[in-house]
mmCIF entry with sequence, helices, sheets and N, C-alpha, C, O atoms, coordinates in Angstrom:
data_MODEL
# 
_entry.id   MODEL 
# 
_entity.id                         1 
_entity.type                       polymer 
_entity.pdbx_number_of_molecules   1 
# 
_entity_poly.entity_id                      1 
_entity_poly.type                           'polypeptide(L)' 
_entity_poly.nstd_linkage                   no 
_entity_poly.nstd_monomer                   no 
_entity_poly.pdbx_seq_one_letter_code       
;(UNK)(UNK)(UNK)(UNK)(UNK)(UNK)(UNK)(UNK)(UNK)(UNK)(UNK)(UNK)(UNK)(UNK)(UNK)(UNK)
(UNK)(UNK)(UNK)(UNK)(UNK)(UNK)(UNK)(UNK)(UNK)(UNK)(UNK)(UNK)(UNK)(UNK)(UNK)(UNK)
(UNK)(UNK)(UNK)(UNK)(UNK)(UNK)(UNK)(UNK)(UNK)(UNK)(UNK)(UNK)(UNK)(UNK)(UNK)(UNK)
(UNK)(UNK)(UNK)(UNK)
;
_entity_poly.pdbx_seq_one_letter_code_can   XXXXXXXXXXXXXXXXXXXXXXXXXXXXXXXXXXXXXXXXXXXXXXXXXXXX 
_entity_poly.pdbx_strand_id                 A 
# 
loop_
_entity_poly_seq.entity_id 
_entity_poly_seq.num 
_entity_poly_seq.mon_id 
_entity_poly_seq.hetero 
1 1  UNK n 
1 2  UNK n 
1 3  UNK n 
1 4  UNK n 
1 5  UNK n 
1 6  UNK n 
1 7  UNK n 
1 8  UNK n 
1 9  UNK n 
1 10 UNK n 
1 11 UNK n 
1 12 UNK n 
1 13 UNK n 
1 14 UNK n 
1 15 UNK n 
1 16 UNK n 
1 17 UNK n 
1 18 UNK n 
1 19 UNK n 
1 20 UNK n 
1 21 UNK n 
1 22 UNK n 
1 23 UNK n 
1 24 UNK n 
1 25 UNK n 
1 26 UNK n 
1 27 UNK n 
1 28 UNK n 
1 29 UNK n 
1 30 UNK n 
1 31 UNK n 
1 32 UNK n 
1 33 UNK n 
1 34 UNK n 
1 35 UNK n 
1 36 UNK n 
1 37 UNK n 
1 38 UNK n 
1 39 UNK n 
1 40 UNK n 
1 41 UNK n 
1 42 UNK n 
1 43 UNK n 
1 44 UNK n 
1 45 UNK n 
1 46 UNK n 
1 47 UNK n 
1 48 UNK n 
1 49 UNK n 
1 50 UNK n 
1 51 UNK n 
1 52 UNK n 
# 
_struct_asym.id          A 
_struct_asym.entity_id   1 
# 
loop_
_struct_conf.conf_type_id 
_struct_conf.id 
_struct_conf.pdbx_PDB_helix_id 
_struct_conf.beg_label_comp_id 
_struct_conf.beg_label_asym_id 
_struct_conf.beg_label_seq_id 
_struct_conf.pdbx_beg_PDB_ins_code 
_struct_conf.end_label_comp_id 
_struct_conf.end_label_asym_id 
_struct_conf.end_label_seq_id 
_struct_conf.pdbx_end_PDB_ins_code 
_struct_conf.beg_auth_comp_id 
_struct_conf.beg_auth_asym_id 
_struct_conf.beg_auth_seq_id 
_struct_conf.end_auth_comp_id 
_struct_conf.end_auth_asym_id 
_struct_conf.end_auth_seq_id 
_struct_conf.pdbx_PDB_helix_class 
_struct_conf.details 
_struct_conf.pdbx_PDB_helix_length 
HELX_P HELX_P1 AA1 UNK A 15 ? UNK A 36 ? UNK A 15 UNK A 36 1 ? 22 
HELX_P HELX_P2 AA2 UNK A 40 ? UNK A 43 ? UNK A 40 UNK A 43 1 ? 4  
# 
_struct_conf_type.id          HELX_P 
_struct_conf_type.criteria    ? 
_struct_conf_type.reference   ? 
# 
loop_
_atom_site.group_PDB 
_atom_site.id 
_atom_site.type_symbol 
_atom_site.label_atom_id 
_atom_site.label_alt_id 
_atom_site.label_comp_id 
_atom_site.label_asym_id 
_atom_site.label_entity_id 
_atom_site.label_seq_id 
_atom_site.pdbx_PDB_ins_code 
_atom_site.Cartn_x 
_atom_site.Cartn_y 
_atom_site.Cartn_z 
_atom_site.occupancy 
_atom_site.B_iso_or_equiv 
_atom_site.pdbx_formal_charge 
_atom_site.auth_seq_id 
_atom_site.auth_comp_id 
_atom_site.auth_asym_id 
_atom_site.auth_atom_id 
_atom_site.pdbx_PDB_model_num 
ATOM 1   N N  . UNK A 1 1  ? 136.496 63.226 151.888 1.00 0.00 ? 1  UNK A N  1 
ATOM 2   C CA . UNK A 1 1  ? 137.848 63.631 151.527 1.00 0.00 ? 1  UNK A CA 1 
ATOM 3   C C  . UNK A 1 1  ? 137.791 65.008 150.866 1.00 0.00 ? 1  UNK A C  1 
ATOM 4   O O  . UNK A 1 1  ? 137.181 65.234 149.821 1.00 0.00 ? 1  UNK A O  1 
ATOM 5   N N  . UNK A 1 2  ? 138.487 65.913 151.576 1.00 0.00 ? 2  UNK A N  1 
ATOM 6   C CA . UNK A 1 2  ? 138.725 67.208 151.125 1.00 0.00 ? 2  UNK A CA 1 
ATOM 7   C C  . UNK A 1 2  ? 139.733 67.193 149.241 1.00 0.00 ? 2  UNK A C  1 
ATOM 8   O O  . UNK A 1 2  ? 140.734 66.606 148.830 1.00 0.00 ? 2  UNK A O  1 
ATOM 9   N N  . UNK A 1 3  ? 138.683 68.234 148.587 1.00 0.00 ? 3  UNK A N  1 
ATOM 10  C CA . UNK A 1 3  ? 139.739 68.586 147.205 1.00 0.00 ? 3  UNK A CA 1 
ATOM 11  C C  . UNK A 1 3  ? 141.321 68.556 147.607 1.00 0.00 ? 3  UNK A C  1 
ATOM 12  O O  . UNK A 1 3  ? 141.603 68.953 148.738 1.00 0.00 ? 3  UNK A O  1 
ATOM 13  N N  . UNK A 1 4  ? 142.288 68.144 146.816 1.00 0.00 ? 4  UNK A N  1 
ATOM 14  C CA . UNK A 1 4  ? 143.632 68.392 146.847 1.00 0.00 ? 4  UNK A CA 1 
ATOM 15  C C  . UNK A 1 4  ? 144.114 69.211 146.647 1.00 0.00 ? 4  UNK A C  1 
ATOM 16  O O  . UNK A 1 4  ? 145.166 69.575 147.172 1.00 0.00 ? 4  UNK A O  1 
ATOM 17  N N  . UNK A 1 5  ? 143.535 69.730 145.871 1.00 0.00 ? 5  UNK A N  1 
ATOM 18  C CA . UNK A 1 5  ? 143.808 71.881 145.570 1.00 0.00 ? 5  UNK A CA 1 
ATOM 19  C C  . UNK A 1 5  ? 142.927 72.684 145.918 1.00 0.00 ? 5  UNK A C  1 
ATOM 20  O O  . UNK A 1 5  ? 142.509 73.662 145.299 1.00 0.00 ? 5  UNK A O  1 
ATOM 21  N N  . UNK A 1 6  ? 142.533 72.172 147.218 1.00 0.00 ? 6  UNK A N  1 
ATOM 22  C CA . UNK A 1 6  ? 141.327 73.700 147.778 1.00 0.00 ? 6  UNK A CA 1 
ATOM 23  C C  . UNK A 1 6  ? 142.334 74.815 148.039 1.00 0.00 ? 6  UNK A C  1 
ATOM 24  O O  . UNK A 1 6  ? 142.180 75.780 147.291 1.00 0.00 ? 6  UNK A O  1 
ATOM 25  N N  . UNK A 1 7  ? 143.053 74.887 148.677 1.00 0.00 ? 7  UNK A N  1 
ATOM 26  C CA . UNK A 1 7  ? 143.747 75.856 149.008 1.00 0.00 ? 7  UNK A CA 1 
ATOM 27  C C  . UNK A 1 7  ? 143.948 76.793 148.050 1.00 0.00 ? 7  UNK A C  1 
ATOM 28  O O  . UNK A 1 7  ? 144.071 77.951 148.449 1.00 0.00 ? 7  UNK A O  1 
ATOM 29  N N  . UNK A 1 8  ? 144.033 76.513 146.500 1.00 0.00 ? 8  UNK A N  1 
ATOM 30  C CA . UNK A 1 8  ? 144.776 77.037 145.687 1.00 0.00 ? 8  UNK A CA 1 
ATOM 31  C C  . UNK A 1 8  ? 143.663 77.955 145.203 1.00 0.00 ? 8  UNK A C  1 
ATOM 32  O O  . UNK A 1 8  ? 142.466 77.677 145.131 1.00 0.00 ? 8  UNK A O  1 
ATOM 33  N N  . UNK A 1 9  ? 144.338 79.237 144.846 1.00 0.00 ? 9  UNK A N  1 
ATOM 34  C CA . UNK A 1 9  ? 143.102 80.658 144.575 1.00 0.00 ? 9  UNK A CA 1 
ATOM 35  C C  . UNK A 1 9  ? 142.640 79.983 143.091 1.00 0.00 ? 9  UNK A C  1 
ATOM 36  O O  . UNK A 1 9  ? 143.087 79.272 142.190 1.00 0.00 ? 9  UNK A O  1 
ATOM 37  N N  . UNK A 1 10 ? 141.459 80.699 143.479 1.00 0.00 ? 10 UNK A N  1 
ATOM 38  C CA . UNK A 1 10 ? 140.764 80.377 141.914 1.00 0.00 ? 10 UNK A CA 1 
ATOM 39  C C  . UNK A 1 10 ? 140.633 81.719 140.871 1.00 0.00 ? 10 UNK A C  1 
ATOM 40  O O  . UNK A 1 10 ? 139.760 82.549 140.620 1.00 0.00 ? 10 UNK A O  1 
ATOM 41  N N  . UNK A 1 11 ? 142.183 81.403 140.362 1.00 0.00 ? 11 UNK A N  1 
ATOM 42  C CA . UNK A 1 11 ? 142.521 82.425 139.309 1.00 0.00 ? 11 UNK A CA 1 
ATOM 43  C C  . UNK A 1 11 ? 142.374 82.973 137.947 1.00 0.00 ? 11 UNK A C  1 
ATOM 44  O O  . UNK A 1 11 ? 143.408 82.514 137.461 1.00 0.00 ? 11 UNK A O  1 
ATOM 45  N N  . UNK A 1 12 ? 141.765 83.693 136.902 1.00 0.00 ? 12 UNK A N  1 
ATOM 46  C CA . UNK A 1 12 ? 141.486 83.545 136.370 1.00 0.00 ? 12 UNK A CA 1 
ATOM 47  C C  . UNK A 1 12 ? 142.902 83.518 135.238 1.00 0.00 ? 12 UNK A C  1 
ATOM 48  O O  . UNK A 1 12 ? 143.716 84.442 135.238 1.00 0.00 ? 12 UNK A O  1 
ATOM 49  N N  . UNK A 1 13 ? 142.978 82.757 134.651 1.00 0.00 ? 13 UNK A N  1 
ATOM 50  C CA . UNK A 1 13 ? 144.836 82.484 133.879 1.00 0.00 ? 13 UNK A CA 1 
ATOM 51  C C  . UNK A 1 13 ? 144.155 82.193 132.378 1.00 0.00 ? 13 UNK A C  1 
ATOM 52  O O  . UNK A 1 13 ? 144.514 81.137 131.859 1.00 0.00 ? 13 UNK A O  1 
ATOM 53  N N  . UNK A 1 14 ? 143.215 83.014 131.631 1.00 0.00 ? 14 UNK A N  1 
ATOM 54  C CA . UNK A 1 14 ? 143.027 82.263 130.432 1.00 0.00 ? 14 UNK A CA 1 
ATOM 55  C C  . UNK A 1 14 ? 144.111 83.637 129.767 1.00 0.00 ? 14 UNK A C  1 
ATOM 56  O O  . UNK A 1 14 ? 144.607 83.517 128.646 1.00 0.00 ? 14 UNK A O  1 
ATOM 57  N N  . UNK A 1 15 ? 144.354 84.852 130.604 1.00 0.00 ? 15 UNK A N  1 
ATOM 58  C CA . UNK A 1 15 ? 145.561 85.808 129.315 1.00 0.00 ? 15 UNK A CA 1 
ATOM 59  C C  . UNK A 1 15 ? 147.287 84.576 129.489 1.00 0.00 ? 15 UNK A C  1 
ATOM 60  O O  . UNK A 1 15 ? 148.286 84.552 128.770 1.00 0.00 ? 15 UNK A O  1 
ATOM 61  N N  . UNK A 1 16 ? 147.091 84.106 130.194 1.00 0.00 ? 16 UNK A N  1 
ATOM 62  C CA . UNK A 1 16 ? 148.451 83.231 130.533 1.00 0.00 ? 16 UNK A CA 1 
ATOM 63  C C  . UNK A 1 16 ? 148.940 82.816 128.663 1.00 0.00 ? 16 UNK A C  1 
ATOM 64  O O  . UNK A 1 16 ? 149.781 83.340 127.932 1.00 0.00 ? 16 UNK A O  1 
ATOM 65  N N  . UNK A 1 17 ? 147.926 81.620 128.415 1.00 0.00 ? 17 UNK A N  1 
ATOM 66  C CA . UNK A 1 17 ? 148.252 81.060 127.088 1.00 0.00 ? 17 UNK A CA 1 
ATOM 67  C C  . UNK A 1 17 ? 148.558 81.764 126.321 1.00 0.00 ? 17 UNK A C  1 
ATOM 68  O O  . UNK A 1 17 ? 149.636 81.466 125.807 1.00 0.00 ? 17 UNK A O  1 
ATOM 69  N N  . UNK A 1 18 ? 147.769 83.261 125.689 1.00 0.00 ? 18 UNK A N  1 
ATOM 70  C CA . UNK A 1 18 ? 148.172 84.400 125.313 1.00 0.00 ? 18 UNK A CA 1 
ATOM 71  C C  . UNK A 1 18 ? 149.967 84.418 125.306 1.00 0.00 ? 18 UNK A C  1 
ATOM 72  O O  . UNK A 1 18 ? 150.635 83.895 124.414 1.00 0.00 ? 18 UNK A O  1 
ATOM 73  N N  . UNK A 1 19 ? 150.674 85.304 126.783 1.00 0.00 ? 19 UNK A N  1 
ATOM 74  C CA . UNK A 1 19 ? 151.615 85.675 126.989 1.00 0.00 ? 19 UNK A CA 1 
ATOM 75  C C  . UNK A 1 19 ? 152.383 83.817 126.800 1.00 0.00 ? 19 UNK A C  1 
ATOM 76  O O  . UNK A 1 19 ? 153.467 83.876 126.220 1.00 0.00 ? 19 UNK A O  1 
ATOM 77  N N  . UNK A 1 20 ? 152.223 83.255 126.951 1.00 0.00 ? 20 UNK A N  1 
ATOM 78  C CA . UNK A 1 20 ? 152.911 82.373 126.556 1.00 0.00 ? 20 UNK A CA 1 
ATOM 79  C C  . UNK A 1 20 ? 153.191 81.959 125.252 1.00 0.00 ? 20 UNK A C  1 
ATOM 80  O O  . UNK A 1 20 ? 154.274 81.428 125.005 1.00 0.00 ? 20 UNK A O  1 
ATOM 81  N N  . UNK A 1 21 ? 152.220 82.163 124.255 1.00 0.00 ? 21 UNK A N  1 
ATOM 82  C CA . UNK A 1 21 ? 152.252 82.045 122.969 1.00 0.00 ? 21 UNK A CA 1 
ATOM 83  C C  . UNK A 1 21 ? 153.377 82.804 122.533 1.00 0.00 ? 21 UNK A C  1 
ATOM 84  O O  . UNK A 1 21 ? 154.491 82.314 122.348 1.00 0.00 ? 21 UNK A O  1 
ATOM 85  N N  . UNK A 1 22 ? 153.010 84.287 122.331 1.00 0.00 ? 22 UNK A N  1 
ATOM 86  C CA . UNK A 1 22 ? 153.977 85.585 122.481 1.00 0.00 ? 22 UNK A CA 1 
ATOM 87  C C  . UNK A 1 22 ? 155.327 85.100 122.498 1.00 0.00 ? 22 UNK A C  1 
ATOM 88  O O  . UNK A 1 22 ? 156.097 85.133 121.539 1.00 0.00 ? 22 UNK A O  1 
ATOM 89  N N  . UNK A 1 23 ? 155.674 84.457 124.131 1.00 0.00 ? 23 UNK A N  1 
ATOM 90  C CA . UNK A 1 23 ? 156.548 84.369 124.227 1.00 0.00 ? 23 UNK A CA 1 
ATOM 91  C C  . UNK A 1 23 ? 157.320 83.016 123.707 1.00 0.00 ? 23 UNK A C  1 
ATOM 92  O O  . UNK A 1 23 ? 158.532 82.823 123.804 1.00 0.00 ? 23 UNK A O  1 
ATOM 93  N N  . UNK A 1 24 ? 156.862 82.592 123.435 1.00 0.00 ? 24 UNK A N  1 
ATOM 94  C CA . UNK A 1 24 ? 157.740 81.237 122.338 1.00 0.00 ? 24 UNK A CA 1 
ATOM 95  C C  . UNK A 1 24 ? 157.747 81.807 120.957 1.00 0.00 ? 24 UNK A C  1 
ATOM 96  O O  . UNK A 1 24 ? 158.767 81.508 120.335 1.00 0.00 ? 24 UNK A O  1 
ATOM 97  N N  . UNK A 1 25 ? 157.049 82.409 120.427 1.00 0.00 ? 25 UNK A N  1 
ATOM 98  C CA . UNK A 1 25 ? 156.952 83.032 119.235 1.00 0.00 ? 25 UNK A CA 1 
ATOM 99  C C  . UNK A 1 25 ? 158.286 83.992 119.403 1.00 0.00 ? 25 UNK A C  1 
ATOM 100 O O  . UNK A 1 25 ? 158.957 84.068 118.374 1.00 0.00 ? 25 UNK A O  1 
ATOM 101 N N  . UNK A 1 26 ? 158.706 84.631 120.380 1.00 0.00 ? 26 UNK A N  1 
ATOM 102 C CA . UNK A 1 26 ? 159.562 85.203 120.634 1.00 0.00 ? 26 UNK A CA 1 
ATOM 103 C C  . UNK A 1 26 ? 161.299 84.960 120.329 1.00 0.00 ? 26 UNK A C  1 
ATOM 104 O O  . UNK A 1 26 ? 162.248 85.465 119.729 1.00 0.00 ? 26 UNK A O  1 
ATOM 105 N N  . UNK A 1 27 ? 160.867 83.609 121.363 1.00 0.00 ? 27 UNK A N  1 
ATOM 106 C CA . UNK A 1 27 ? 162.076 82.954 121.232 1.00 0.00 ? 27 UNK A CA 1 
ATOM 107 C C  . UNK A 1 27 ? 162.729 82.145 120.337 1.00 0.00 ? 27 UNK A C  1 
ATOM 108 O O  . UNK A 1 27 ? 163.910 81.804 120.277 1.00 0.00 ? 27 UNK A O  1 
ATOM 109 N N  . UNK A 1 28 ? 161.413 81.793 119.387 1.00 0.00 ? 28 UNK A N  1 
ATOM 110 C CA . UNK A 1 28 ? 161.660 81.014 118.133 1.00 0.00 ? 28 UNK A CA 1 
ATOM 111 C C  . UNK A 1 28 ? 162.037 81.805 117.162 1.00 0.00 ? 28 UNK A C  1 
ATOM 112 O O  . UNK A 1 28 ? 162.604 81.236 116.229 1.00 0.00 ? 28 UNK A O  1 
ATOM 113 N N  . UNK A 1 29 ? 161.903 82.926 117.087 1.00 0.00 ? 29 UNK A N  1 
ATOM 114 C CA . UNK A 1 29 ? 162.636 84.315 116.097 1.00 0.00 ? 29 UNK A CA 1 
ATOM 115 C C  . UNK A 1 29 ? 164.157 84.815 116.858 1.00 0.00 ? 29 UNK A C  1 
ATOM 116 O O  . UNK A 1 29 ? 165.031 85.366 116.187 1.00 0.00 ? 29 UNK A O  1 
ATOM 117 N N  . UNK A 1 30 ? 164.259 84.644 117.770 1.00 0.00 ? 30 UNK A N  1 
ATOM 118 C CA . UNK A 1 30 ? 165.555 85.067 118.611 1.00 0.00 ? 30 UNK A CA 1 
ATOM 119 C C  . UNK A 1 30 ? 166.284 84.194 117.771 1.00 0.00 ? 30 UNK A C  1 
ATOM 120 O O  . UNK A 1 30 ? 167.107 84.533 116.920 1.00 0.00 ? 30 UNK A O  1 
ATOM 121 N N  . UNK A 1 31 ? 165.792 82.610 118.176 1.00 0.00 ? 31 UNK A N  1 
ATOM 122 C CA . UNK A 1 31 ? 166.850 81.420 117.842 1.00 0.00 ? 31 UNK A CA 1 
ATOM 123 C C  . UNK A 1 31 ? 167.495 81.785 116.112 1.00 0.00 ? 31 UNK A C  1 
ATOM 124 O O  . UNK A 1 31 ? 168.590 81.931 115.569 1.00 0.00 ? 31 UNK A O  1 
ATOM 125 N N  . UNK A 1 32 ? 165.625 81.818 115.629 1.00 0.00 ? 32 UNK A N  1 
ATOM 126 C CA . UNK A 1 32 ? 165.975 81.724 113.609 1.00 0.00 ? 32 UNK A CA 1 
ATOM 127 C C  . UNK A 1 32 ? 167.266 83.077 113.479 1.00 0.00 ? 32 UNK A C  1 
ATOM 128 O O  . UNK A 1 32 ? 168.414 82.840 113.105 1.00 0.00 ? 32 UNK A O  1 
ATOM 129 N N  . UNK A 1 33 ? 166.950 83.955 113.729 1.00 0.00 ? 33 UNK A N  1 
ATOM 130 C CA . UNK A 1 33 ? 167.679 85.596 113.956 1.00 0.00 ? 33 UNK A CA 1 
ATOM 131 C C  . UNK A 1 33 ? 169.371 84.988 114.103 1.00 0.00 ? 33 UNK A C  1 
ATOM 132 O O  . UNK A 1 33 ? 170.234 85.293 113.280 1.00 0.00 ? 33 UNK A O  1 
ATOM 133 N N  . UNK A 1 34 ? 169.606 84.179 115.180 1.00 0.00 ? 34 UNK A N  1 
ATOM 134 C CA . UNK A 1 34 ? 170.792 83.554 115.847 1.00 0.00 ? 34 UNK A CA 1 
ATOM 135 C C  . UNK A 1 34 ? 171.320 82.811 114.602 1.00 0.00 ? 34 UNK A C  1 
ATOM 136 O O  . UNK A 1 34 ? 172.441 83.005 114.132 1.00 0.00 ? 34 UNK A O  1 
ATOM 137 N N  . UNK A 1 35 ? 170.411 81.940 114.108 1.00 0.00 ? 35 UNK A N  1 
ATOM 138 C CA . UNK A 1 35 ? 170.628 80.577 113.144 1.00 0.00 ? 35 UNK A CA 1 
ATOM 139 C C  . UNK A 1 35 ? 171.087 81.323 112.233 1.00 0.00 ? 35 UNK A C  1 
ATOM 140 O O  . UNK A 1 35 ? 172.257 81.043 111.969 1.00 0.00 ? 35 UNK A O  1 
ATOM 141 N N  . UNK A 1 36 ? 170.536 82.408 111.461 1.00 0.00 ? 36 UNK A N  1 
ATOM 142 C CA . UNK A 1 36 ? 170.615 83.061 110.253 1.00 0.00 ? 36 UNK A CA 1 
ATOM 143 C C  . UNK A 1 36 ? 171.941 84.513 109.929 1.00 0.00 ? 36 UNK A C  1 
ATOM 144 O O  . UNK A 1 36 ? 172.347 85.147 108.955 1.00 0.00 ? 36 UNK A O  1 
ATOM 145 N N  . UNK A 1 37 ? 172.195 84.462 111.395 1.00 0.00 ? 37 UNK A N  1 
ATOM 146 C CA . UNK A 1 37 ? 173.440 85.704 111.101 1.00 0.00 ? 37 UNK A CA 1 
ATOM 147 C C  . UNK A 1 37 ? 174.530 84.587 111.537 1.00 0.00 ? 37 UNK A C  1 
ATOM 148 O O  . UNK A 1 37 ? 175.541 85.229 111.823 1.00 0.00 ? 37 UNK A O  1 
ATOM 149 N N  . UNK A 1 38 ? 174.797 83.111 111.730 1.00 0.00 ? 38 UNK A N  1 
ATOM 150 C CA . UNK A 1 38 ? 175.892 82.383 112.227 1.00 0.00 ? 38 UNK A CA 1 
ATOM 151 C C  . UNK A 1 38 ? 176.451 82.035 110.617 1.00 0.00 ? 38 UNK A C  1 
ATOM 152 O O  . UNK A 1 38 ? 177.594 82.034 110.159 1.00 0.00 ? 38 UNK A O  1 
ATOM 153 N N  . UNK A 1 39 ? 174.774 81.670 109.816 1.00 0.00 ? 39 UNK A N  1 
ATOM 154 C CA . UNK A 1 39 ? 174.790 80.916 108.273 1.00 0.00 ? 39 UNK A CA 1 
ATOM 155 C C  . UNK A 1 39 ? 175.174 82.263 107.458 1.00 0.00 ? 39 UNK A C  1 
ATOM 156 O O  . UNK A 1 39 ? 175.391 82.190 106.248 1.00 0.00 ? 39 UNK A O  1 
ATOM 157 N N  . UNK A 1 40 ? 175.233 83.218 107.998 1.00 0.00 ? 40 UNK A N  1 
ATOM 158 C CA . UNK A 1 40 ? 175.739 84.848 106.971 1.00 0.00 ? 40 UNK A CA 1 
ATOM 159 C C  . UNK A 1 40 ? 177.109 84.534 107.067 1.00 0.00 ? 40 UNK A C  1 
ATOM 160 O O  . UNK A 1 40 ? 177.726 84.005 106.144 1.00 0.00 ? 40 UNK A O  1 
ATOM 161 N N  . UNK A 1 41 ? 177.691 84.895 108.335 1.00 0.00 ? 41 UNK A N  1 
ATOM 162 C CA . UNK A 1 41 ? 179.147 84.963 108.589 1.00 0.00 ? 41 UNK A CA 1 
ATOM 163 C C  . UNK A 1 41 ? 179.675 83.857 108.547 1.00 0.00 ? 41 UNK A C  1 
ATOM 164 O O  . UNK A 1 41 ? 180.688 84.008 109.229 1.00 0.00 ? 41 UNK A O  1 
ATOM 165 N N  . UNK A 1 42 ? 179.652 82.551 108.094 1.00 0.00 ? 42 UNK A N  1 
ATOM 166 C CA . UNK A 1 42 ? 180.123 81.286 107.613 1.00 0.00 ? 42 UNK A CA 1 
ATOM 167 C C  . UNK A 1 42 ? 180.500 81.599 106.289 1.00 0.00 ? 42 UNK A C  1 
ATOM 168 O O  . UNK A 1 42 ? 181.655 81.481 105.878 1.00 0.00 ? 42 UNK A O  1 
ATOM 169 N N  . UNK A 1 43 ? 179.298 82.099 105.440 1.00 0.00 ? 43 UNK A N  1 
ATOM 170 C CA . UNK A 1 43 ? 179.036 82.285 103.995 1.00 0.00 ? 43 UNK A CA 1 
ATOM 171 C C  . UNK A 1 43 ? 180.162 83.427 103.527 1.00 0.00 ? 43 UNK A C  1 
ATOM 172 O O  . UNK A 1 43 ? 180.858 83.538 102.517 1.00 0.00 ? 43 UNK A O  1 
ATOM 173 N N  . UNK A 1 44 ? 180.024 84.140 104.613 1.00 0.00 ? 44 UNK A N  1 
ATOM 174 C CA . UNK A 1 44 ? 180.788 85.526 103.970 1.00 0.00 ? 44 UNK A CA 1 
ATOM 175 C C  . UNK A 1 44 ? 182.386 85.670 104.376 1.00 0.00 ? 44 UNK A C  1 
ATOM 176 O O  . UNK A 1 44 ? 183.238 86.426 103.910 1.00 0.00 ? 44 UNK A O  1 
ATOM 177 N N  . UNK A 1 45 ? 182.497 84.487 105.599 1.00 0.00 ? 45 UNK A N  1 
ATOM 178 C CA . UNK A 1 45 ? 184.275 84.528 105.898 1.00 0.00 ? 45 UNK A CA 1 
ATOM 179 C C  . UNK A 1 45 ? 185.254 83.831 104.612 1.00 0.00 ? 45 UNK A C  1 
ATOM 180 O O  . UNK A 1 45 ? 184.828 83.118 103.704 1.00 0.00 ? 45 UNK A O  1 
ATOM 181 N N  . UNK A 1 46 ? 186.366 84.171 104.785 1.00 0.00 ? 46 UNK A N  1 
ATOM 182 C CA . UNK A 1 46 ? 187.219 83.435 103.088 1.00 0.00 ? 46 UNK A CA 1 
ATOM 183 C C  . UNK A 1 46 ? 187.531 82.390 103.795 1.00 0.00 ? 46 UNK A C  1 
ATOM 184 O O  . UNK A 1 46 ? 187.629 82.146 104.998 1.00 0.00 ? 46 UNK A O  1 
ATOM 185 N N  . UNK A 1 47 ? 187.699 81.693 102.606 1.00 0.00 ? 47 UNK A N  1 
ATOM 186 C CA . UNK A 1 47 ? 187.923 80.188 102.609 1.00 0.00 ? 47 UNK A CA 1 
ATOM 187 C C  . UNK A 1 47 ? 189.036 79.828 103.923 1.00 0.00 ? 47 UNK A C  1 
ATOM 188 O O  . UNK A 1 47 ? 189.559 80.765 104.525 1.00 0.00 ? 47 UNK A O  1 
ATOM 189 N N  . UNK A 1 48 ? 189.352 78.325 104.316 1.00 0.00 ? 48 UNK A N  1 
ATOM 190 C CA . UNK A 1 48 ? 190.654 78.415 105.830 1.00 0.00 ? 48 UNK A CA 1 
ATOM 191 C C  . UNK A 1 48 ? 191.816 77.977 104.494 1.00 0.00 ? 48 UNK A C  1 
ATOM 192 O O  . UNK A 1 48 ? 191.544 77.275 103.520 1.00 0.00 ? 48 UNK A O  1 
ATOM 193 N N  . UNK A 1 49 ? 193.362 78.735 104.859 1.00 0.00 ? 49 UNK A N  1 
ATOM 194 C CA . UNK A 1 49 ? 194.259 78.456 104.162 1.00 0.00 ? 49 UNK A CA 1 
ATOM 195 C C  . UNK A 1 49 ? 194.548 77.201 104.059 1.00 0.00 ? 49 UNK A C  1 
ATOM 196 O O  . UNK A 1 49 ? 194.944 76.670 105.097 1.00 0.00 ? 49 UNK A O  1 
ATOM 197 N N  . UNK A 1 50 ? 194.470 76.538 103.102 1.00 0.00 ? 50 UNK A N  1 
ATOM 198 C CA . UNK A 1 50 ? 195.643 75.350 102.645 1.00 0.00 ? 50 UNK A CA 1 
ATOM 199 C C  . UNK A 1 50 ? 196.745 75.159 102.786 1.00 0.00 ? 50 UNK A C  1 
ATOM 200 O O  . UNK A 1 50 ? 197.412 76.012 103.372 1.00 0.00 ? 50 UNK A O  1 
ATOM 201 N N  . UNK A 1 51 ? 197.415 73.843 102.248 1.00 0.00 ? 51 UNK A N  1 
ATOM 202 C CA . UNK A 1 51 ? 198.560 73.499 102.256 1.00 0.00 ? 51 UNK A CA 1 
ATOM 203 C C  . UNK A 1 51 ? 199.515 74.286 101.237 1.00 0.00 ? 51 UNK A C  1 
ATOM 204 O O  . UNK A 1 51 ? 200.720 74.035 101.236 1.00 0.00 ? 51 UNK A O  1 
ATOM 205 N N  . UNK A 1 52 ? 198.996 75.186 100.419 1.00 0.00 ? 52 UNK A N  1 
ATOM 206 C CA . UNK A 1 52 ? 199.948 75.470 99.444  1.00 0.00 ? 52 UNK A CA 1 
ATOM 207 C C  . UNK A 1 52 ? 199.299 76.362 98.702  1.00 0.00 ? 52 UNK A C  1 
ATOM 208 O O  . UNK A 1 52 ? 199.843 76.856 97.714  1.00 0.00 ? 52 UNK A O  1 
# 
């Protein structure tokens, strides 16, 4: 029985984990960045008018 992934090139992908790291590190500062200017402008809008 032939390998199931012969076909597939034998690539070398160890910078992959690298750029993947990077890039969640990325996106997890995008999100906090997002989280943290929504919790500014909550903080800093005036109160919603009342009844009176």
């Amino acid at each position: 029985m032939p390998p199931l992934f012969a076909w597939w090139p034998d690539w070398d992908l160890g910078w992959l984990k690298i750029v993947l790291g990077i890039a969640v590190a990325i996106g997890l500062t995008a999100g906090e960045i997002d989280r943290r200017r929504k919790l500014s402008r909550r903080r800093d809008a005036p109160p919603p008018a009342g009844d009176g």
